[in-house]
NUTOR-860693 format. One line per 2 residues: number of its first residue (from 1); for each residue x, y, z of N, C-alpha, C. Coordinates in steps of 0.2 Angstrom, whole numbers, always signed. Layout:
NUM) X,Y,Z,X,Y,Z,X,Y,Z | ...
END
This chain:
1) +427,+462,+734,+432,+460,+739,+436,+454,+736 | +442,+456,+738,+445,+447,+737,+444,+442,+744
3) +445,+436,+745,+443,+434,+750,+449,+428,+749 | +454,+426,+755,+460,+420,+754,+457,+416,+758
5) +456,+410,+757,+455,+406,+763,+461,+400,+765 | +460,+400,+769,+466,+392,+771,+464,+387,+770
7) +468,+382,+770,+469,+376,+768,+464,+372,+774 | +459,+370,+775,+454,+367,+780,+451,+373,+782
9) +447,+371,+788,+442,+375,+792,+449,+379,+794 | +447,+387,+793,+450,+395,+796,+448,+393,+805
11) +453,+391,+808,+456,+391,+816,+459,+397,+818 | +461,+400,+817,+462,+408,+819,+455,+414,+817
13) +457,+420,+820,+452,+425,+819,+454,+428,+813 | +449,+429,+808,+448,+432,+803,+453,+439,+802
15) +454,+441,+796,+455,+448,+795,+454,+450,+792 | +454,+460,+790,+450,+466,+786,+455,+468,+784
17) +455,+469,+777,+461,+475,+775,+458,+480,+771 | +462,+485,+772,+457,+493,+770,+460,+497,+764
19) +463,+498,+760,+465,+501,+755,+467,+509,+757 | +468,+509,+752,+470,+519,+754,+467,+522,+748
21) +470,+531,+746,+465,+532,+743,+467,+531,+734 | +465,+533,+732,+466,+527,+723,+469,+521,+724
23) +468,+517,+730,+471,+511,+729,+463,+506,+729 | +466,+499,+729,+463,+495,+730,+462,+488,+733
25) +458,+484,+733,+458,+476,+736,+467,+476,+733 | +466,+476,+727,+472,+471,+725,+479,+475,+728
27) +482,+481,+731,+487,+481,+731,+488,+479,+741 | +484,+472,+740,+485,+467,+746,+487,+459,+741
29) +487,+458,+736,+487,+452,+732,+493,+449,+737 | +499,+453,+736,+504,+450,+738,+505,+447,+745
31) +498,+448,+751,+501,+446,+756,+497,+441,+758 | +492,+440,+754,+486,+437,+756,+488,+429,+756
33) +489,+425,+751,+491,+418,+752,+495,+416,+760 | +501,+422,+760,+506,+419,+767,+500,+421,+773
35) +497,+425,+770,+492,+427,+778,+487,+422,+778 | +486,+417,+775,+481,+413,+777,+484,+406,+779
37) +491,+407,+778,+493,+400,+781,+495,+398,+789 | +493,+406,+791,+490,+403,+800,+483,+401,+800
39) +480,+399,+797,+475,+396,+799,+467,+401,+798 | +471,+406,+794,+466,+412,+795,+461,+415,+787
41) +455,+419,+788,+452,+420,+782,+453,+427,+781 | +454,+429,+775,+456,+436,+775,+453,+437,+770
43) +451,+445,+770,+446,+447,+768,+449,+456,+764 | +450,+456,+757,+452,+464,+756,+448,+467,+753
45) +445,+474,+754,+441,+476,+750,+440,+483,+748 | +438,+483,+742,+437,+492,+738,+433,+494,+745
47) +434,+502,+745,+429,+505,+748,+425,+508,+745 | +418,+511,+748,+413,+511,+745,+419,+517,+738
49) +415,+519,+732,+415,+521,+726,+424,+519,+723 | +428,+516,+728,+434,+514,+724,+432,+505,+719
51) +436,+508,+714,+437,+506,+709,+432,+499,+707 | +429,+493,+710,+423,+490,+709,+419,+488,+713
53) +419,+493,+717,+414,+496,+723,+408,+503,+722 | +402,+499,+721,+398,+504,+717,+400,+511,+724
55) +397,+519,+721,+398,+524,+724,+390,+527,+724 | +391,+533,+728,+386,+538,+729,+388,+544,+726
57) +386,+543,+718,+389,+551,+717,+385,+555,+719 | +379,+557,+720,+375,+563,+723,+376,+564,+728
59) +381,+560,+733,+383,+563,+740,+387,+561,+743 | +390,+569,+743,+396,+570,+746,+401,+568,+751
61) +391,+567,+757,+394,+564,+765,+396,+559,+763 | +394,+553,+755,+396,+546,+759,+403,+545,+758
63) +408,+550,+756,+415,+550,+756,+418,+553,+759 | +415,+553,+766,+419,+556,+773,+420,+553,+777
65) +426,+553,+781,+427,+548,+785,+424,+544,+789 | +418,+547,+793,+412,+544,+798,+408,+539,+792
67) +407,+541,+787,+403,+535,+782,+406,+529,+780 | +413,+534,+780,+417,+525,+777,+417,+521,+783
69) +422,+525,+788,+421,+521,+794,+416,+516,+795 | +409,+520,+795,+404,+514,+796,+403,+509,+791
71) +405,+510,+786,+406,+505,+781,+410,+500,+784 | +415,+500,+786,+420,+495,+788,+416,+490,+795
73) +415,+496,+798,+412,+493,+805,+406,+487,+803 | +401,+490,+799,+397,+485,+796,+400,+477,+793
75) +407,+480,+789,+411,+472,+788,+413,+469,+793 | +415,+471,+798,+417,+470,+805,+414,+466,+804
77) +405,+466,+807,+400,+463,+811,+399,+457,+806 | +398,+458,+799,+396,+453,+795,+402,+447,+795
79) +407,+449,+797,+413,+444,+797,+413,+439,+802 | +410,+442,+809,+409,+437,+814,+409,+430,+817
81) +405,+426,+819,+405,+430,+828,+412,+431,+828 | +418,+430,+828,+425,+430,+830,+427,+438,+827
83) +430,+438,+835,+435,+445,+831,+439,+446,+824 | +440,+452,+823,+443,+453,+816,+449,+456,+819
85) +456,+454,+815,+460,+460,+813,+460,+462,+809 | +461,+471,+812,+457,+474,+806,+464,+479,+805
87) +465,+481,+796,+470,+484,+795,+469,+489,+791 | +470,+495,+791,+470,+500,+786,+477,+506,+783
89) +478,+504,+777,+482,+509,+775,+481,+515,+772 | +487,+517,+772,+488,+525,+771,+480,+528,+773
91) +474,+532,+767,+470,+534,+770,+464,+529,+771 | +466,+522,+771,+463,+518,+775,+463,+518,+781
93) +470,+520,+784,+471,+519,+791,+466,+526,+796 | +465,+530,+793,+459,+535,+794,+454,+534,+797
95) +453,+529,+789,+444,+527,+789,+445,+522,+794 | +448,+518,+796,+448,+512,+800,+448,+513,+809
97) +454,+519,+808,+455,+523,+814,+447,+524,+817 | +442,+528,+812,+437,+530,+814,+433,+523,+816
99) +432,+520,+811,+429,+511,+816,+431,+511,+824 | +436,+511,+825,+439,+510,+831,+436,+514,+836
101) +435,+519,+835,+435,+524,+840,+426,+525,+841 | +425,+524,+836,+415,+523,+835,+413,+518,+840
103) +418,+510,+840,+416,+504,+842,+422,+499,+842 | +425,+497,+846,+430,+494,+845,+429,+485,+844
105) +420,+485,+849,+418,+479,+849,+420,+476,+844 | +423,+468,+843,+422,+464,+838,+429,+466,+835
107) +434,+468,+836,+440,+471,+832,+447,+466,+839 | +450,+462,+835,+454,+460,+839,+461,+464,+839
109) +463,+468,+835,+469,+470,+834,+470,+475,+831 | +469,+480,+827,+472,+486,+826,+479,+487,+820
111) +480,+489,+817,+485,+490,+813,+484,+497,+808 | +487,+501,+809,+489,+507,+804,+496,+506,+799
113) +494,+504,+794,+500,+502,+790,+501,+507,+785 | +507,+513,+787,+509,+520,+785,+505,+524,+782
115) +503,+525,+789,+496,+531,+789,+498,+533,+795 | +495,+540,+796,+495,+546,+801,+494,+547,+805
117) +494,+552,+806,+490,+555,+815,+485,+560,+810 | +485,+562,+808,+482,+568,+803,+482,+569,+797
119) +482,+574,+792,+481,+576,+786,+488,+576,+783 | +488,+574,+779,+494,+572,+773,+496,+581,+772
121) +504,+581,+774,+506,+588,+771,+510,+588,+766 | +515,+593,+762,+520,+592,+759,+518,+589,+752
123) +523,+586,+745,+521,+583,+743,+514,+578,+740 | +513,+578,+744,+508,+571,+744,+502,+574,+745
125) +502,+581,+748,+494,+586,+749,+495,+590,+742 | +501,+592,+739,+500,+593,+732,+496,+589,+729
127) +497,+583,+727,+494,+578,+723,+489,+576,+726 | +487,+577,+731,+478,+573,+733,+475,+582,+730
129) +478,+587,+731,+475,+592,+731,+474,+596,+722 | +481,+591,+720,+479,+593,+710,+474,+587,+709
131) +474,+581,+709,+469,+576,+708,+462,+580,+709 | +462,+583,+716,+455,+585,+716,+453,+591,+711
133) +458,+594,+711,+455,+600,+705,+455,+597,+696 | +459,+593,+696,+459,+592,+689,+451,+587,+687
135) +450,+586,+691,+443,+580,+691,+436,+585,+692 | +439,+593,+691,+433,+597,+693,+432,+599,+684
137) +436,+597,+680,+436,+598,+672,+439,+592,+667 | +441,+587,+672,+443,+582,+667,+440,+575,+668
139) +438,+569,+664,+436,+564,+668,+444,+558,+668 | +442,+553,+673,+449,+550,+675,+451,+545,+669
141) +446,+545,+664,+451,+543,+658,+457,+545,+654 | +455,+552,+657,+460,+560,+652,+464,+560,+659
143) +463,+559,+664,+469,+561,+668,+472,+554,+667 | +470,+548,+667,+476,+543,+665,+479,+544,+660
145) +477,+545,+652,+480,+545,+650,+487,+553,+649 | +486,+557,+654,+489,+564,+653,+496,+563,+659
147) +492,+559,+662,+497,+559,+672,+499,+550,+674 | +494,+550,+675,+494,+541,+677,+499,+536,+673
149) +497,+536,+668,+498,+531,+662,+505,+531,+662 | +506,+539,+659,+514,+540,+659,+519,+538,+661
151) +515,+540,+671,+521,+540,+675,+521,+531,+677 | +518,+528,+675,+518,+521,+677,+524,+517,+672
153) +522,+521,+665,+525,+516,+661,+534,+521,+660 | +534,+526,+664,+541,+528,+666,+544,+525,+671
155) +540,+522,+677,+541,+519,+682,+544,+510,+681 | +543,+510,+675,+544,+502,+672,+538,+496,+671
157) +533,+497,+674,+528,+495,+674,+526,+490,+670 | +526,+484,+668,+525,+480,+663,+516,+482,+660
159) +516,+479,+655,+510,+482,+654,+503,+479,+655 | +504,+474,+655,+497,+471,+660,+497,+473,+667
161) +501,+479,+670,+500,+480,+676,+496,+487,+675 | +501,+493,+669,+496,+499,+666,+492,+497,+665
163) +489,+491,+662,+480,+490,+659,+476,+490,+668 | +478,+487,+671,+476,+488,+677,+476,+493,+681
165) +478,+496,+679,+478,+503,+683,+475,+509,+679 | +474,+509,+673,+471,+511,+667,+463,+509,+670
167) +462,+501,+671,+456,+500,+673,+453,+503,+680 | +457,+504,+686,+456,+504,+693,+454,+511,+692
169) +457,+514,+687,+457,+522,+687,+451,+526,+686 | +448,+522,+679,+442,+522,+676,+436,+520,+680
171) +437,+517,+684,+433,+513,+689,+430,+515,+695 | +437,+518,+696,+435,+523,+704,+429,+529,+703
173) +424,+531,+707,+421,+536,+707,+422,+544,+706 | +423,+548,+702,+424,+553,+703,+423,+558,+710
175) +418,+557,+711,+416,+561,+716,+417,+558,+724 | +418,+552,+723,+423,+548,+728,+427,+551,+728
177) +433,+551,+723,+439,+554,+724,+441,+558,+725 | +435,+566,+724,+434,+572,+728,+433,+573,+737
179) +429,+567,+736,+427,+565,+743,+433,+565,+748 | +436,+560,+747,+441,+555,+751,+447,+561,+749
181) +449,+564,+743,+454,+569,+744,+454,+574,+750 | +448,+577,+749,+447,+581,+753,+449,+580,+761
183) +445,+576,+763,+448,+571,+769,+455,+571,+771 | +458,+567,+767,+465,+564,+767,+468,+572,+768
185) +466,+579,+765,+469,+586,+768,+467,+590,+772 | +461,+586,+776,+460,+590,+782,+459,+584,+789
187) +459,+580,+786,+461,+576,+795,+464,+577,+802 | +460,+578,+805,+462,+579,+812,+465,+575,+816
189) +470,+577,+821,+472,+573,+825,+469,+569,+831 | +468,+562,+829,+463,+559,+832,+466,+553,+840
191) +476,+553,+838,+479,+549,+841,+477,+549,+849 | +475,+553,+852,+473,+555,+859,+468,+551,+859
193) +465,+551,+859,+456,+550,+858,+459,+540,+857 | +462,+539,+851,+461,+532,+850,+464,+527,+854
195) +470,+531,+859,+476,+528,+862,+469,+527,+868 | +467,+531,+869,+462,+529,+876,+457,+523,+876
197) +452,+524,+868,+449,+520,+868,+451,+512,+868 | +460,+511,+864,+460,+505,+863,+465,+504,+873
199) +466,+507,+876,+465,+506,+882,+459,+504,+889 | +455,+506,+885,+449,+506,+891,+448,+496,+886
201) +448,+496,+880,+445,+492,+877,+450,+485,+878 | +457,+485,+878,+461,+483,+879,+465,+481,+873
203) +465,+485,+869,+465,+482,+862,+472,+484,+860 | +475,+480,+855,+480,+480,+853,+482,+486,+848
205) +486,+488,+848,+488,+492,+840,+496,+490,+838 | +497,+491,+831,+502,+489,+830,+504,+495,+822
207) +511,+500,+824,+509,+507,+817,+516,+503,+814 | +515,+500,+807,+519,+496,+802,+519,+501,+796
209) +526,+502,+792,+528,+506,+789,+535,+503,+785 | +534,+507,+779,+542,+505,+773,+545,+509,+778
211) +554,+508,+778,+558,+514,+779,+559,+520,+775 | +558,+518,+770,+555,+524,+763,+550,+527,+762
213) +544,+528,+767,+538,+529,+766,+539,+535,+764 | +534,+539,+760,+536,+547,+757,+531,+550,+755
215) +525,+545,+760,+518,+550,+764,+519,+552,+767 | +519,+549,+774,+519,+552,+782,+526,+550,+782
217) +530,+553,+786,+538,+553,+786,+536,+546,+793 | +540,+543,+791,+543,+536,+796,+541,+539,+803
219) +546,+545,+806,+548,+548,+810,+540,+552,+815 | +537,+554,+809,+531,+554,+810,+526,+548,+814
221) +526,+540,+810,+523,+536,+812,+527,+535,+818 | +534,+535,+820,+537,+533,+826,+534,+534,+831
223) +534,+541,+831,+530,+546,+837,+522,+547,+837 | +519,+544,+834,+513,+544,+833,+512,+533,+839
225) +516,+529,+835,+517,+523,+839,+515,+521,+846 | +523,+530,+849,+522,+531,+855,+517,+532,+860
227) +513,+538,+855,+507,+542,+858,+502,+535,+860 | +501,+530,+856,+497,+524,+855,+501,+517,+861
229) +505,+520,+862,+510,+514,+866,+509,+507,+862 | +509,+507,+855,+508,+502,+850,+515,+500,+847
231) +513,+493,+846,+519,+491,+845,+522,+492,+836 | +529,+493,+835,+531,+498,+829,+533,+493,+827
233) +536,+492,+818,+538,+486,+815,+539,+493,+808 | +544,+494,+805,+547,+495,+800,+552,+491,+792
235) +547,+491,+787,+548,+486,+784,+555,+488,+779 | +561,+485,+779,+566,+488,+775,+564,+488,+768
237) +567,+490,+764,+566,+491,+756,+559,+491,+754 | +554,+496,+758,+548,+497,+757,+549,+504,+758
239) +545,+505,+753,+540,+512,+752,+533,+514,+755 | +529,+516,+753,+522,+518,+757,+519,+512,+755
241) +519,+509,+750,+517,+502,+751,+520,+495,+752 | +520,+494,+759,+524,+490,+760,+522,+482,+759
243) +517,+479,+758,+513,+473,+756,+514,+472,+749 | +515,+477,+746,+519,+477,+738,+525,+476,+737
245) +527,+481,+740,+536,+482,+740,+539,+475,+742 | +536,+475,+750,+540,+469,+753,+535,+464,+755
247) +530,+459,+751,+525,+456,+755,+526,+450,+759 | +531,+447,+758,+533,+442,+763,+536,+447,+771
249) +538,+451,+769,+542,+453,+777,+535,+456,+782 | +533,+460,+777,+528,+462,+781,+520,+457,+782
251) +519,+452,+778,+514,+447,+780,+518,+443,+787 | +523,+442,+787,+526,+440,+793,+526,+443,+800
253) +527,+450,+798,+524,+455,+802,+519,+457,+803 | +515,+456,+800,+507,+453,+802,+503,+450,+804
255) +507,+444,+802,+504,+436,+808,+507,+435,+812 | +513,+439,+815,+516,+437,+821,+512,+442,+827
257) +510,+448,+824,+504,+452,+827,+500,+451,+830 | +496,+447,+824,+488,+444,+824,+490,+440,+831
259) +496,+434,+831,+496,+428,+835,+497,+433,+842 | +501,+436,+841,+501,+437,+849,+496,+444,+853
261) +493,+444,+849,+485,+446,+850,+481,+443,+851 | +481,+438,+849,+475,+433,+851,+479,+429,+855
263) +485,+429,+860,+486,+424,+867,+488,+429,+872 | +484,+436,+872,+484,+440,+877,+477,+437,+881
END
């Protein structure tokens, strides 16, 4: 995990942040400092078999969404007594979703940050869907250097960012990443179910998104917001990752959240 803490005693509620799937702690680097200058402790971390997060390759179930969920749920409780705001991206917002809906106890706030109602289509289900067959004959060293590697250093990537992701890549679980694929292309719709629970519970949500996001289409999160009567924040000159693209707009967007969550 990475952990920011503020400047004196953390006087606000703590926070979770969730990763997606081949991501990690670190593609929150960028939001964490501004995020702890309410007063608050933040907290980002691999999920179980990502990248320096030991795994369970012999089993399969622990890379389903109910497993991870209770992984999160257990950092919930460990963070306490004080509620968490809890965040999850892309197919963190999943894993996180399922926390919620398991137990909302101890969760001060809610954030899906462009992530779905359901299973990734299009595009983006191609690639969770080659990644998982290529990993049935290749190991993620040979897929970095054959896909990964390439596309980074086409991308512009300086190169202490490909050694980094060279490393993340290596690092991740294999059978993780079969696991959590598979997931990420069968996910059910679950926005019914969660709108009610953070109703009974009174609990805040809030679906944050790039306007470029080119996972779930923006237009998708919009209508999904609704279903949740949550409050929508779209980050300009971002992509699907918006705490990277744009970390200043959207940490601001996050602690304006957090604040008026905690003065309901």
């Amino acid at each position: 995990m990475l952990e920011a803490l503020p400047v004196g005693e953390p006087e606000r509620c703590p926070a979770l942040l969730v990763p997606g799937f081949t991501g990690s702690k670190e593609d929150f680097l960028g939001v964490l400092q501004t995020l702890t200058g309410g007063g608050r402790r933040v907290v980002a971390v691999d999920m179980r078999g990502q990248y320096q997060s030991e795994g369970s390759p012999q089993d399969p179930a622990a890379y389903g969404i109910p497993a991870l969920g209770a992984d999160v749920d257990a950092l919930v409780e460990l963070m306490g007594p004080n509620p968490v705001h809890l965040v999850g991206h892309s197919f963190g917002g999943l894993v996180t979703r399922e926390t919620v809906l398991a137990d909302p106890t101890g969760i001060a706030s809610f954030t899906l940050m462009s992530s779905g109602p359901s299973a990734v289509t299009g595009p983006s289900a191609l690639r969770a869907g080659a990644l998982r067959e290529a990993l049935a004959t290749l190991t993620m060293a040979e897929i970095f250097e054959l896909k990964i590697g390439p596309d980074a250093l086409a991308a512009g990537h300086p190169a202490e960012i490909v050694e980094f992701l060279r490393e993340r890549s290596v690092g991740n679980c294999p059978q993780g990443l079969i696991g959590m694929a598979g997931e990420l292309l069968s996910a059910v719709d679950r926005v019914d179910e969660l709108a009610k629970v953070a109703d009974d519970a009174d609990l805040p949500i809030m679906v944050l998104c790039g306007e470029d996001d080119d996972v779930w289409d923006p237009r998708v999160q919009a209508a999904m917001a609704d279903r949740l009567d949550a409050s929508r924040v779209v980050i300009p000159g971002a992509a699907h990752s918006p705490a990277w693209d744009a970390p200043e707009t959207t940490a601001h967007a996050l602690t304006d959240f957090w604040n008026a969550a905690e003065r309901r």
